[in-house]
PANUVO-522755 format. One record per residue (C-alpha): chain; x, y, z. Coordinates in Angstrom, 3 decimals. Example, Ala and Ser with C-alpha at 12.3 -4.5 7.8 and 13.67 -1.06 7.14 Angstrom:
2
site cadena->A; east->12.300; north->-4.500; up->7.800
site cadena->A; east->13.670; north->-1.060; up->7.140
// end
This chain:
460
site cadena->A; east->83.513; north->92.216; up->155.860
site cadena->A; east->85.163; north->89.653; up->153.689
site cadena->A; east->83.482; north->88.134; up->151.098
site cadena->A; east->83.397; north->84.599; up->150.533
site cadena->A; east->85.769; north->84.708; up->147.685
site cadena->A; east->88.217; north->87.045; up->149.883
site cadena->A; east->88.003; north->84.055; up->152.555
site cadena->A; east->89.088; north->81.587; up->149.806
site cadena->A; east->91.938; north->83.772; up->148.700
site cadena->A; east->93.300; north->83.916; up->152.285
site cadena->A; east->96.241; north->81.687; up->152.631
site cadena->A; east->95.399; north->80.111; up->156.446
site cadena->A; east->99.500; north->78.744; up->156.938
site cadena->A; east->100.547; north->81.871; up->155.219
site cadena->A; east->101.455; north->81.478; up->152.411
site cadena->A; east->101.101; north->83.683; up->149.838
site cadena->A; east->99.494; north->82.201; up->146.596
site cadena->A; east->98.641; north->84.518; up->143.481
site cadena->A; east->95.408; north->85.344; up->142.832
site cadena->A; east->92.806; north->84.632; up->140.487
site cadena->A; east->93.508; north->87.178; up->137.692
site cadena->A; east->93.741; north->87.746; up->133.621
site cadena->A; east->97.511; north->88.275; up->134.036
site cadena->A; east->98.527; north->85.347; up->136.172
site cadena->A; east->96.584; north->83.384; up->133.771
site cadena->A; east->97.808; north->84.302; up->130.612
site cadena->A; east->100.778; north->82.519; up->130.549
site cadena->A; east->98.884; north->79.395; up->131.355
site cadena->A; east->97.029; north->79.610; up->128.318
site cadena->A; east->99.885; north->80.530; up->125.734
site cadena->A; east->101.818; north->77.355; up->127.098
site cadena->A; east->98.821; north->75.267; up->126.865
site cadena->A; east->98.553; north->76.253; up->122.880
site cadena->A; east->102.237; north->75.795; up->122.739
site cadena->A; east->101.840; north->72.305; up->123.764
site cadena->A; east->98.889; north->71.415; up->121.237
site cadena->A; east->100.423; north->73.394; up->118.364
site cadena->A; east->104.020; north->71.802; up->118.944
site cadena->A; east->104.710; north->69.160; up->116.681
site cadena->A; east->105.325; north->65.458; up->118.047
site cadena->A; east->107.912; north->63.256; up->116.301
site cadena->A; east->106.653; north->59.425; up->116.248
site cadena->A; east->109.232; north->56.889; up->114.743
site cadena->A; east->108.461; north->55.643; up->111.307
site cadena->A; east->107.391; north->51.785; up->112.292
site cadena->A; east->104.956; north->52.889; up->114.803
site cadena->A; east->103.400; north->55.126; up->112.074
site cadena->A; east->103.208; north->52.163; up->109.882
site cadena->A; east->101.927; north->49.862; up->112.345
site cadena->A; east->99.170; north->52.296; up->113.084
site cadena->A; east->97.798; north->52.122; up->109.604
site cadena->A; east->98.083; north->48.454; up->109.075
site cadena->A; east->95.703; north->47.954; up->112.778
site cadena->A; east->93.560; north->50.896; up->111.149
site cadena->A; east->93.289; north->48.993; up->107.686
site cadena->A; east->92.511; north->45.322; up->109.606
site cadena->A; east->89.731; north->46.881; up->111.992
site cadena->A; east->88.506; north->48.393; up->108.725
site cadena->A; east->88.575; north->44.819; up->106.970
site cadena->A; east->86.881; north->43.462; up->109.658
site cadena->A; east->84.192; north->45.892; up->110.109
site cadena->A; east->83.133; north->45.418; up->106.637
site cadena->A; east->83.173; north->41.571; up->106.342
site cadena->A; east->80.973; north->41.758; up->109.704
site cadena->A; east->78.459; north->44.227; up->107.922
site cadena->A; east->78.691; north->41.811; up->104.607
site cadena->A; east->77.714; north->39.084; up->107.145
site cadena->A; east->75.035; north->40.983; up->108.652
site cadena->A; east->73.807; north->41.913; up->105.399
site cadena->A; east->73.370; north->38.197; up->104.042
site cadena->A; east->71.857; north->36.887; up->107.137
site cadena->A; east->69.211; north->39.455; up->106.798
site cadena->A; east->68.381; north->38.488; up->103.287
site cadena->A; east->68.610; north->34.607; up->104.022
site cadena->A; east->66.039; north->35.051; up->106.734
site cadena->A; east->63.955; north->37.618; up->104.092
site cadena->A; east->64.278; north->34.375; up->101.406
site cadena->A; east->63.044; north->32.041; up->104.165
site cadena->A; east->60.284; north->33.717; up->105.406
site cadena->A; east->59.111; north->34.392; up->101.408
site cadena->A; east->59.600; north->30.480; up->100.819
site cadena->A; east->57.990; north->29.548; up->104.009
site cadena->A; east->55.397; north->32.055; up->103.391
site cadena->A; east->55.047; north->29.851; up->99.673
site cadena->A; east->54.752; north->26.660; up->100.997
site cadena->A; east->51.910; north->27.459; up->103.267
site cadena->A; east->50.185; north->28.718; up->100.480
site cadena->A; east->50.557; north->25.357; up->98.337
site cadena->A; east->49.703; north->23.442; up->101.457
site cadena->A; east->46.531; north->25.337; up->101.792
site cadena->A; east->45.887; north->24.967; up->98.316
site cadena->A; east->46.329; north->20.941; up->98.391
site cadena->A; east->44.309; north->20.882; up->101.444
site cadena->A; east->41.550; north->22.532; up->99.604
site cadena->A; east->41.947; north->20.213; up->96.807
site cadena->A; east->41.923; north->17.623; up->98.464
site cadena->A; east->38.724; north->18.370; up->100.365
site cadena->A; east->37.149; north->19.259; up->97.057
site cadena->A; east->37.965; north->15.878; up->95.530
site cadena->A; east->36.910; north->13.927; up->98.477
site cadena->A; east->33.568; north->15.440; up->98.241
site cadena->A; east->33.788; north->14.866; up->94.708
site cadena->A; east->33.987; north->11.430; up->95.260
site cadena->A; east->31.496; north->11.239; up->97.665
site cadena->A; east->28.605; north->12.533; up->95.645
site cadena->A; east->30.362; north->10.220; up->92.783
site cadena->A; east->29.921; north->7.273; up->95.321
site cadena->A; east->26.539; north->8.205; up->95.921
site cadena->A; east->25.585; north->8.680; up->92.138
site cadena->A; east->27.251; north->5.123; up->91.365
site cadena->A; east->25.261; north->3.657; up->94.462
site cadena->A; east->22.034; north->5.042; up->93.041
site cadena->A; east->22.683; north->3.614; up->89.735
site cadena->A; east->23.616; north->0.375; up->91.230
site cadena->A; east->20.417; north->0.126; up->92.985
site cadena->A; east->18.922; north->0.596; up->89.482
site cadena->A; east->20.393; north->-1.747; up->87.460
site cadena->A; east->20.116; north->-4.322; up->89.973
site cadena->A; east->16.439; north->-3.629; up->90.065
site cadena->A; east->16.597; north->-3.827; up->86.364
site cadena->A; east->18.234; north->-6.791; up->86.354
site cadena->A; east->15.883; north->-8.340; up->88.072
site cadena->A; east->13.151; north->-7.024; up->86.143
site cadena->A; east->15.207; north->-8.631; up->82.898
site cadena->A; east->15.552; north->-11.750; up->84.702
site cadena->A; east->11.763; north->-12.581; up->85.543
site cadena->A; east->10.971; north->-11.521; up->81.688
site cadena->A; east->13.466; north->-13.990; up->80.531
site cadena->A; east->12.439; north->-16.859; up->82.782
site cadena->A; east->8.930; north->-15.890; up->81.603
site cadena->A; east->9.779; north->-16.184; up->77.666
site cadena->A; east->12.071; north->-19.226; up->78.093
site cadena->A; east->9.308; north->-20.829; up->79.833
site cadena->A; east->6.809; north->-19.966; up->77.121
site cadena->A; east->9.493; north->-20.926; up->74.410
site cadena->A; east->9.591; north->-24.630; up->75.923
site cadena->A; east->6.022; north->-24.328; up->75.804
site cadena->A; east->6.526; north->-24.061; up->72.128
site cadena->A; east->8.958; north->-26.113; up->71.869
site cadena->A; east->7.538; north->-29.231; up->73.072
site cadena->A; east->4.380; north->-28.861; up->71.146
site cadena->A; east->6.271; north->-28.508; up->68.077
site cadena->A; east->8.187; north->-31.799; up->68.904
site cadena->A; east->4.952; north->-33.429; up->69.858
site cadena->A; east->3.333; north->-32.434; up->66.303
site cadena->A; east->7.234; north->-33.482; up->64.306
site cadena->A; east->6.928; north->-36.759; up->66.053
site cadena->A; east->3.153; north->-37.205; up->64.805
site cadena->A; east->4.431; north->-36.636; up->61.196
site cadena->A; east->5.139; north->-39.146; up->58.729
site cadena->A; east->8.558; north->-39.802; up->57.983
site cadena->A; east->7.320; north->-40.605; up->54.123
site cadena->A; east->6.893; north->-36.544; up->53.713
site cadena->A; east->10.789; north->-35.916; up->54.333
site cadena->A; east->13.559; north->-36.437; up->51.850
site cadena->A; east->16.177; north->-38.625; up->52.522
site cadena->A; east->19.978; north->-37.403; up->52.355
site cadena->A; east->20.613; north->-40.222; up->50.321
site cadena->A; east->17.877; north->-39.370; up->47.878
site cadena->A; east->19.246; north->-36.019; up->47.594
site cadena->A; east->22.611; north->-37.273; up->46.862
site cadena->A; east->21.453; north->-39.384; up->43.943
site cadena->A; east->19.458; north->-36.666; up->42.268
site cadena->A; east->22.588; north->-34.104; up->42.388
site cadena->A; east->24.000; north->-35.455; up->39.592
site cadena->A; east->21.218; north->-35.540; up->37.340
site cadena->A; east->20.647; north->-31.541; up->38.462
site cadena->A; east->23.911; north->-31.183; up->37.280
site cadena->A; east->22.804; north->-32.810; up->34.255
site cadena->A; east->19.935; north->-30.206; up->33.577
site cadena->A; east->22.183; north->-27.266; up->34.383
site cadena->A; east->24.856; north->-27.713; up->31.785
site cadena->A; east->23.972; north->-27.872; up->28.298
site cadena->A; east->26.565; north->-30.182; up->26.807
site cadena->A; east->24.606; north->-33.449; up->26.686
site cadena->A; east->26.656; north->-36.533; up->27.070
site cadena->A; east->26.001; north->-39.035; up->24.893
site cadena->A; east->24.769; north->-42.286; up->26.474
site cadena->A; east->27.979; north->-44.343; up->25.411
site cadena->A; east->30.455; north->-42.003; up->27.024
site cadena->A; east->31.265; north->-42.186; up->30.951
site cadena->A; east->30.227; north->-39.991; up->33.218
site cadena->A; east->34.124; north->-38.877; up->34.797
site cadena->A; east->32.861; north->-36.271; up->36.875
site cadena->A; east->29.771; north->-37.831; up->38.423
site cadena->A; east->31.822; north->-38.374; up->42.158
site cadena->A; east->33.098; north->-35.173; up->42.265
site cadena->A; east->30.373; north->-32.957; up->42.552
site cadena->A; east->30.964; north->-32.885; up->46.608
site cadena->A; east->34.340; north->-31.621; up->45.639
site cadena->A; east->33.978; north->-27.474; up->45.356
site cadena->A; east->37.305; north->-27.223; up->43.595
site cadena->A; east->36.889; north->-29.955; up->40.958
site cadena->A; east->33.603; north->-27.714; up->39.866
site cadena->A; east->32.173; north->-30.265; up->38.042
site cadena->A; east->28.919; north->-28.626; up->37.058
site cadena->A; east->30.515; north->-27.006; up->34.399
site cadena->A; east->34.383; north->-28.494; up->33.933
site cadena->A; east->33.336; north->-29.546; up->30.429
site cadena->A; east->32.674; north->-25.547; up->29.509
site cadena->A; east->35.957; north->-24.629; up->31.000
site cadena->A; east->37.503; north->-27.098; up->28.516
site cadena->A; east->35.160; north->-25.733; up->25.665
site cadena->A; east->36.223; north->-22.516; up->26.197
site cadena->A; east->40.307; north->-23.439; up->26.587
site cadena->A; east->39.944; north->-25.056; up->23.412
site cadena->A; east->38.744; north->-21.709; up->21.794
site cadena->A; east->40.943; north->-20.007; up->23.591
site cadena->A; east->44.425; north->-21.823; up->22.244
site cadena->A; east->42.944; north->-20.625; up->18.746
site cadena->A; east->43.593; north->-17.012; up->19.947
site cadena->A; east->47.255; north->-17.576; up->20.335
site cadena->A; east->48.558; north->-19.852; up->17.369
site cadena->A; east->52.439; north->-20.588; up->17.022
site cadena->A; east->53.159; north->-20.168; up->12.958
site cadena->A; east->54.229; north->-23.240; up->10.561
site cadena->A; east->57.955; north->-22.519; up->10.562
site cadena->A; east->58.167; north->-19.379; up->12.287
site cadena->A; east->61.530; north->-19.156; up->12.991
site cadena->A; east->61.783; north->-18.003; up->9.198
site cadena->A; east->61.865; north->-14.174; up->10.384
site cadena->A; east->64.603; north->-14.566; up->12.517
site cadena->A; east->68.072; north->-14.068; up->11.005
site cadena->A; east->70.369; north->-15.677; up->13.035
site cadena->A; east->68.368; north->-18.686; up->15.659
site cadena->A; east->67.679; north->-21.516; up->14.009
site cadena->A; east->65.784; north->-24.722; up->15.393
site cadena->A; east->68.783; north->-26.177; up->16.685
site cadena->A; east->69.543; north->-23.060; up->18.876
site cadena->A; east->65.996; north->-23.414; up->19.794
site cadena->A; east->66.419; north->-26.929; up->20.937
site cadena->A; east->69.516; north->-26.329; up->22.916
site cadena->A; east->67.706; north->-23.689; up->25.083
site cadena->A; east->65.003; north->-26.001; up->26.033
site cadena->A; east->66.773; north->-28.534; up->26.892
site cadena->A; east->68.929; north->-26.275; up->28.965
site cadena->A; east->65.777; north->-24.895; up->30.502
site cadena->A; east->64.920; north->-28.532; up->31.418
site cadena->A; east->68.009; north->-28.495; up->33.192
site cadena->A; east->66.974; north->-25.102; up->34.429
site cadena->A; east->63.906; north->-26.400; up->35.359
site cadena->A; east->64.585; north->-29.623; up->37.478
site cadena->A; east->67.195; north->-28.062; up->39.421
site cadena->A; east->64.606; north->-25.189; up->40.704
site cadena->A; east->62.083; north->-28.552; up->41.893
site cadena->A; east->59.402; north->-25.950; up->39.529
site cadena->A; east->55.563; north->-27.283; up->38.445
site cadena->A; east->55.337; north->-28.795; up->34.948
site cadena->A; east->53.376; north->-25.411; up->34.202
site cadena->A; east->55.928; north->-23.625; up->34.872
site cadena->A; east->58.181; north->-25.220; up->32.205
site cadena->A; east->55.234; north->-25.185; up->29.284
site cadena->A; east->54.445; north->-21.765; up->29.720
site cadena->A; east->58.170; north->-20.654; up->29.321
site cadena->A; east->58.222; north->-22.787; up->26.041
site cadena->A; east->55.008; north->-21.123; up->25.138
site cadena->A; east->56.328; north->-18.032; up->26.150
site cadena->A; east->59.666; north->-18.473; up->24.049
site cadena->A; east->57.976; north->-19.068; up->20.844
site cadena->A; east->55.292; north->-16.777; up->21.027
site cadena->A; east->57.809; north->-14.157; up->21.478
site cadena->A; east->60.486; north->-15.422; up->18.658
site cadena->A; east->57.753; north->-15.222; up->15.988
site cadena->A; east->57.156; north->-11.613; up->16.861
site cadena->A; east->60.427; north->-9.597; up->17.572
site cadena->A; east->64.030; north->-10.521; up->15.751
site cadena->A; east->66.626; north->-11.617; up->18.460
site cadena->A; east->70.330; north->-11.703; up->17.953
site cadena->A; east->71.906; north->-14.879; up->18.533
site cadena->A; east->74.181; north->-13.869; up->22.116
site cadena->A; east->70.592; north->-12.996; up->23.642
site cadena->A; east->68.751; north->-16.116; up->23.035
site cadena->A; east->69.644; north->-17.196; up->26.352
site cadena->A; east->68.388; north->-13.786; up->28.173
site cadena->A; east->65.082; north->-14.554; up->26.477
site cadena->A; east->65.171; north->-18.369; up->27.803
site cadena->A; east->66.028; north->-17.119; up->31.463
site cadena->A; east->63.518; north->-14.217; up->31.391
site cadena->A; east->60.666; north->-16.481; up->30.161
site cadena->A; east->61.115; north->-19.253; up->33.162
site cadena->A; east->61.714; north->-15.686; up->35.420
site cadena->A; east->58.030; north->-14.527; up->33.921
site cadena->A; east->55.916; north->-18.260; up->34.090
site cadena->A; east->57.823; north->-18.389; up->37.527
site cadena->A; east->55.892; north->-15.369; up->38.975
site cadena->A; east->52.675; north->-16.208; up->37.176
site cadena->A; east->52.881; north->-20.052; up->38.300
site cadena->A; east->54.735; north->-20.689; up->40.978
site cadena->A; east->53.429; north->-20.247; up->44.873
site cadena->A; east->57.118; north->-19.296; up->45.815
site cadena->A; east->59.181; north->-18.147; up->42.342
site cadena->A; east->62.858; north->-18.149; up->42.983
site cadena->A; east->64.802; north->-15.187; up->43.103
site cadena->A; east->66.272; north->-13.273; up->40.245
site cadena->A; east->69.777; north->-13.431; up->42.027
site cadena->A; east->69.188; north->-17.193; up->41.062
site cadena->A; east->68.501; north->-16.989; up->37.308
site cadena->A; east->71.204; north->-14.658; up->37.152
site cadena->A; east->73.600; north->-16.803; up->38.980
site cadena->A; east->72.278; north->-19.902; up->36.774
site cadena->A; east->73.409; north->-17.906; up->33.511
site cadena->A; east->76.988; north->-18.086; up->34.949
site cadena->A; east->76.608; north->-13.797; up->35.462
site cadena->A; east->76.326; north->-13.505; up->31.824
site cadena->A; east->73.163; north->-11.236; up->32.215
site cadena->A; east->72.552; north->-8.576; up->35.183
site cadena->A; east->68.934; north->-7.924; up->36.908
site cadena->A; east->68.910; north->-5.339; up->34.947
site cadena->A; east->69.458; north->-7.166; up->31.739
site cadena->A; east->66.833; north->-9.737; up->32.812
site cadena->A; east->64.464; north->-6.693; up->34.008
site cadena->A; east->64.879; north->-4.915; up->31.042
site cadena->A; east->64.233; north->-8.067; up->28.617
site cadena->A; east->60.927; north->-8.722; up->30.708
site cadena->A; east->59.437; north->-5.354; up->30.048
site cadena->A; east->60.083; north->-6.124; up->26.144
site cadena->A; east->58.459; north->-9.423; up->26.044
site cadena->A; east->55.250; north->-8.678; up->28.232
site cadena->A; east->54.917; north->-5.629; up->25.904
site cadena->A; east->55.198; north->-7.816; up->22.339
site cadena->A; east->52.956; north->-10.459; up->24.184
site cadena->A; east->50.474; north->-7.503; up->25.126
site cadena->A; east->50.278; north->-8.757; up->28.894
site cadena->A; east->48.866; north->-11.744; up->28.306
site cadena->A; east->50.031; north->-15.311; up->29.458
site cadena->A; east->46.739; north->-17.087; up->29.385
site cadena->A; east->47.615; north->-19.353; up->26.857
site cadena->A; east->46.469; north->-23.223; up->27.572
site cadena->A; east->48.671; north->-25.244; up->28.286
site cadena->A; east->49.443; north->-28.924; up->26.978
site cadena->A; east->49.914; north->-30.191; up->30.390
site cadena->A; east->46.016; north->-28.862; up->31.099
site cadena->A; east->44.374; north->-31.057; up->28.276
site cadena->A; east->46.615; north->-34.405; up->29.313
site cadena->A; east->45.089; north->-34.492; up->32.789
site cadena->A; east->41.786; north->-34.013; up->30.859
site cadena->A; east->42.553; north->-36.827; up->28.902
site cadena->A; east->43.944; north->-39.493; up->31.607
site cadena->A; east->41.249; north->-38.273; up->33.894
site cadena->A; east->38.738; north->-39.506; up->30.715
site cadena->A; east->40.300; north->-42.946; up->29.880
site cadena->A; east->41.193; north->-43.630; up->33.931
site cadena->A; east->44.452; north->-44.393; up->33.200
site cadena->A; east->47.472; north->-45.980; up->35.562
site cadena->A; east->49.808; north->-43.397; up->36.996
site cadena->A; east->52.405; north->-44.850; up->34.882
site cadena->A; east->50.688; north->-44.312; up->31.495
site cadena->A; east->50.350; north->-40.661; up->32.722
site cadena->A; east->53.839; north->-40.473; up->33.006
site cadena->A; east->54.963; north->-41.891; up->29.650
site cadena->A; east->52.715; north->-39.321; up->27.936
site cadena->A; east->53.977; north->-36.459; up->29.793
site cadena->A; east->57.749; north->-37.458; up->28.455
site cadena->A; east->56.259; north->-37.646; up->25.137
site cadena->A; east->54.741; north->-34.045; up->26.080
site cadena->A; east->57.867; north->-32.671; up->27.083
site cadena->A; east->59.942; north->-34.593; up->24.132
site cadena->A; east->57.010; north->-32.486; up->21.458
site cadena->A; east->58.392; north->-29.448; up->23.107
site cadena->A; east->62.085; north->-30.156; up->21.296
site cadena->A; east->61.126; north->-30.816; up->17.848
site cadena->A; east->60.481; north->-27.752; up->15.923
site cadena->A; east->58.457; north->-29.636; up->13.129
site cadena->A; east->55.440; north->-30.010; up->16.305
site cadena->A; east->55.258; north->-26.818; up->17.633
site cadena->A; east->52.794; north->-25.070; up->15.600
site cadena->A; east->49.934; north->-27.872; up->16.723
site cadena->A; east->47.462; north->-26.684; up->19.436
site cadena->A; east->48.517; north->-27.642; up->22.899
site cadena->A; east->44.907; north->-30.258; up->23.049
site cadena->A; east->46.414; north->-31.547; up->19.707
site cadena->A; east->49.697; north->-32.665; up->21.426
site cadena->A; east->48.424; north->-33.659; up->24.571
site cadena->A; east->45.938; north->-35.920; up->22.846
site cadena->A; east->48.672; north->-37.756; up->20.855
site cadena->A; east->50.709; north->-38.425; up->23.744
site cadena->A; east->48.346; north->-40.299; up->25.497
site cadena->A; east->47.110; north->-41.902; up->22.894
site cadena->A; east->50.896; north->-43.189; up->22.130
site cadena->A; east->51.500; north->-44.285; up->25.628
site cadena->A; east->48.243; north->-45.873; up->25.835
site cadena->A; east->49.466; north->-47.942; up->22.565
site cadena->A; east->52.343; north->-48.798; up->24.076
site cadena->A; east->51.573; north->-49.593; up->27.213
site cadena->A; east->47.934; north->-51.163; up->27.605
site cadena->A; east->45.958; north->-52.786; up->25.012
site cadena->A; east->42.866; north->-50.447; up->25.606
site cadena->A; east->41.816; north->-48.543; up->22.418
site cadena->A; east->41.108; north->-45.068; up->21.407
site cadena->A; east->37.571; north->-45.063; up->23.708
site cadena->A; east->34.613; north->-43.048; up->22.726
site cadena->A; east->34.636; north->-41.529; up->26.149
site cadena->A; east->38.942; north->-40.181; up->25.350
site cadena->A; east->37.081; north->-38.870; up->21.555
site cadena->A; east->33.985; north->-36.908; up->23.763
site cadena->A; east->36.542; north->-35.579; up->26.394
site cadena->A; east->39.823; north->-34.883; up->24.470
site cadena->A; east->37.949; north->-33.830; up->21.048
site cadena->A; east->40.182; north->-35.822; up->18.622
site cadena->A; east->39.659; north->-39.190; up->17.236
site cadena->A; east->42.692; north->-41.414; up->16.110
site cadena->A; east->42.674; north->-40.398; up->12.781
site cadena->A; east->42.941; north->-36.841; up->14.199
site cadena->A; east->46.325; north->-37.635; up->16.345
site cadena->A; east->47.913; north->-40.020; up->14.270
site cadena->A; east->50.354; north->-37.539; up->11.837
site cadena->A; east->51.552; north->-36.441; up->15.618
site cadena->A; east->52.045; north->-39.426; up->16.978
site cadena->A; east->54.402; north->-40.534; up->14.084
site cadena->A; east->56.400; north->-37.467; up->14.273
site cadena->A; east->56.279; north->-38.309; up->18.110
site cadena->A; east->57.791; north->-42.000; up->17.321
site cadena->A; east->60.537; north->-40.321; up->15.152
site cadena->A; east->61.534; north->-38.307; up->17.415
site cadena->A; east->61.889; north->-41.447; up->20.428
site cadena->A; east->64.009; north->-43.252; up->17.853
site cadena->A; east->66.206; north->-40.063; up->17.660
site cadena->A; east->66.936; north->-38.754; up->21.080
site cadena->A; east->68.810; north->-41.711; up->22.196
site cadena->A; east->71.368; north->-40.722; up->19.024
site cadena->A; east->70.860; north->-36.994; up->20.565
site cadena->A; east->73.031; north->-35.270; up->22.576
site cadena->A; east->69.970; north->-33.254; up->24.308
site cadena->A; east->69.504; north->-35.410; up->26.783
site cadena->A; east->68.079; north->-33.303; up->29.837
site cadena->A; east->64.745; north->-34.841; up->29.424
site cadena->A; east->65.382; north->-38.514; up->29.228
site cadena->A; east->67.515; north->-37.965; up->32.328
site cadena->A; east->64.845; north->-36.285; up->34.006
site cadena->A; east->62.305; north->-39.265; up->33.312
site cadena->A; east->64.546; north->-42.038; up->34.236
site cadena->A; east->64.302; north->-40.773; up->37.913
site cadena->A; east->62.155; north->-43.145; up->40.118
site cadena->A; east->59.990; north->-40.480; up->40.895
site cadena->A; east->58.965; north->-40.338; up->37.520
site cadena->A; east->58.814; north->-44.005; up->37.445
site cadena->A; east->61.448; north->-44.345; up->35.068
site cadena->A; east->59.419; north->-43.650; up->31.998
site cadena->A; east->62.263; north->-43.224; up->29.793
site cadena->A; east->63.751; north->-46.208; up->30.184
site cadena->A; east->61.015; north->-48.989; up->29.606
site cadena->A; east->61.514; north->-51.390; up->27.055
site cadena->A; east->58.276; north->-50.442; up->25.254
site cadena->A; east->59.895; north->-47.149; up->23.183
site cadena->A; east->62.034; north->-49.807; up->21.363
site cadena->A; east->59.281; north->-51.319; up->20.560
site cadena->A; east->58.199; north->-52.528; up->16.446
site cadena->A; east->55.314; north->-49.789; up->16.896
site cadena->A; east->57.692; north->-47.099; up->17.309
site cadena->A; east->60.060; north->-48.491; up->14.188
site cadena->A; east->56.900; north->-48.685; up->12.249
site cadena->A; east->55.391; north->-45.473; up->12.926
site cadena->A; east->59.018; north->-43.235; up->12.337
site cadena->A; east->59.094; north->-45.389; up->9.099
site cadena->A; east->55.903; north->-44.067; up->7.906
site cadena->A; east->57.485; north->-40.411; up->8.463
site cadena->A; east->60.427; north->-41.123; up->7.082
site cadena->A; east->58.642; north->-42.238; up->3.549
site cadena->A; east->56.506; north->-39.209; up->4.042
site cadena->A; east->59.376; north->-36.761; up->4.033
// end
């Protein structure tokens, strides 16, 4: 029999076909390794066309995995942020609920205490009404007894007022004679007039001139001023002095000043003028509400002298003076004095222009401030008004006419002289009509004057 694999190899049409075998075979298989092994030529542009499409897919694969790398760490960062913002909105709600009962238990609290202080409140309130009531109570029994009292028990205002000045009286211990008037018996309603004890304020700037005398001729130590420089630099600081609108203390004490300092400490003659300038700079601060500038009294020396110059000259004066600039004044003792003989505002004015005129002559300044002041009024009362020396001027001023007159005839000498003078800063100043025109009245060429600068004349 024929096996199945004999059946297959029979060839049906008959034809023969080789059989299955090693050697048929063999050939087969060295061809087939021929054909793998045998080289194939490709062109040289296909080659490099190859490599570019290998090269783009390459690109392209790894700009698709760069892609699919930052998506997966965009959605990583979003879920982490999401994730974060859950957790801060949890943690507001929480707050918030925490607060909110926070405030509710506040609310409560502030309701409770409310309630109490209202009820307080209205505890307070019926106490009150209770005391006020009671207080009425008082009240009007106290008004009921007042109105049952005489009125002879009370003092009257008026009574009170009359029996001030007789207090006054018993508190000071200057007695006033009986024949002198009583100047400051109005004014003790006035604080600032301080008339309880004005007449020891004068006492004691009377002793107190005595403390800072101005020498008999003291311009003998200096080598090179004389009193005709001296003069000049008043009457410039008159000048000064008007065209700054300053106080009349303003220009005594920077007289005072001046002399006090020339009969201490030489000066040359070029800084005579610093020590003018500096003095009206000094009594300016110590006087004056609003002192000018020292860019002024620099500028009013033509720039002679710096701020430093002017700084530097204060220092030395203040230290020769020893810091003190409480010197009286003449000024001072003539309102004294025209208070005391209630004289007319233009009597006042003649005998300051005598004042100021003392301040030129160097023969007057070594008497007291009271001295001078005192013999000016005394002069312009003479010429002016027929009243005489009163005993109320001699109580209050503390001279008597015998005691001014050697002043008051240097005073005449010098009125007969100053029209002849070529210092003529204060007659110009007191013919203004503020000033009433003192220095022009008819009354300085009078025979009194003639007769009184005669009597100096033969003296000399």
């Amino acid at each position: 029999m024929q096996t199945i694999s004999n059946q297959e190899n029979e060839n049906l049409i008959g034809i023969k076909r080789p059989l299955r075998n090693a050697v048929v075979r063999k050939p087969l298989r060295g061809l087939e390794n021929a054909s793998k092994n045998a080289v194939t030529k490709v062109p040289l542009k296909e080659k490099s066309q190859n490599v570019m499409l290998k090269e783009s897919f390459k690109v392209k694969d790894s700009i698709k995995e760069n892609a699919r790398a930052r998506e997966k760490e965009n959605r990583t960062k979003i879920t982490v942020k999401e994730k974060e913002n859950i957790k801060i909105k949890n943690s507001f709600k929480e707050k918030d609920v925490k607060t909110r009962i926070a405030v509710k238990e506040k609310d409560g609290v502030v309701a409770k205490n409310v309630r109490e202080e209202k009820s307080k409140l209205k505890v307070d309130k019926e106490k009150d009404t209770i005391k006020v009531k009671t207080f009425l109570k008082v009240k009007d029994q106290e008004i009921k007894v007042l109105e049952d009292v005489k009125a002879e028990e009370f003092l009257n205002i008026q009574e009170i007022k009359n029996a001030l000045p007789a207090i006054i009286d018993t508190l000071s211990p200057i007695k006033i004679p009986d024949n002198v008037e009583r100047i400051d018996e109005d004014d003790y309603e006035n604080p600032q007039l301080v008339s309880c004890y004005i007449n020891e304020i004068y006492i004691y700037l009377r002793y107190s001139e005595t403390l800072f005398p101005i020498h008999y001729h003291f311009l003998d130590i200096q080598p090179e001023v004389t009193p005709k420089m001296r003069a000049i630099l008043v009457d410039w600081i008159v000048q000064v002095h008007v065209r700054f609108h300053l106080l009349p203390e303003t220009l005594f004490m920077t007289i005072s000043i001046i002399d006090r300092f020339l009969q201490i400490d030489e000066v040359k003659r070029t800084f005579l003028q610093l020590v003018g300038v500096t003095a009206l700079f000094i009594a300016s601060k110590y006087e004056e509400m609003y002192a000018p500038d020292i860019s002024d009294f620099v500028f009013i020396t033509d720039n002679t002298y710096t701020k430093s110059d002017i700084l530097n000259m204060e220092k030395l004066i203040l230290k020769n003076l020893d810091f003190n600039l409480s010197k009286p004044l003449p000024i001072q003792f003539l309102r004294r004095a025209s208070k005391a003989g209630s004289v007319e505002p233009e009597v006042h004015a003649l005998a300051k222009y005598f004042l100021e005129l003392s301040q030129l002559d160097y023969e007057l300044v070594h008497y007291f401030p009271s001295t001078l002041a005192a013999a000016s009024l005394f002069l312009s009362l003479k010429l002016t008004t027929k009243n005489p020396w009163s005993e109320t001027l001699v109580f209050y001023s503390g001279y008597t006419e015998d005691d001014v007159l050697p002043v008051v005839k240097r005073l005449c000498k010098i009125i007969k002289d100053v029209e002849l003078s070529n210092l003529q800063a204060i007659p110009a100043k007191y013919s203004n009509g503020k000033l009433l025109r003192v220095s022009t009245l008819p009354e300085l060429k009078s025979s009194i004057v003639h007769d009184y600068a005669k009597l100096t004349l033969k003296k000399n």
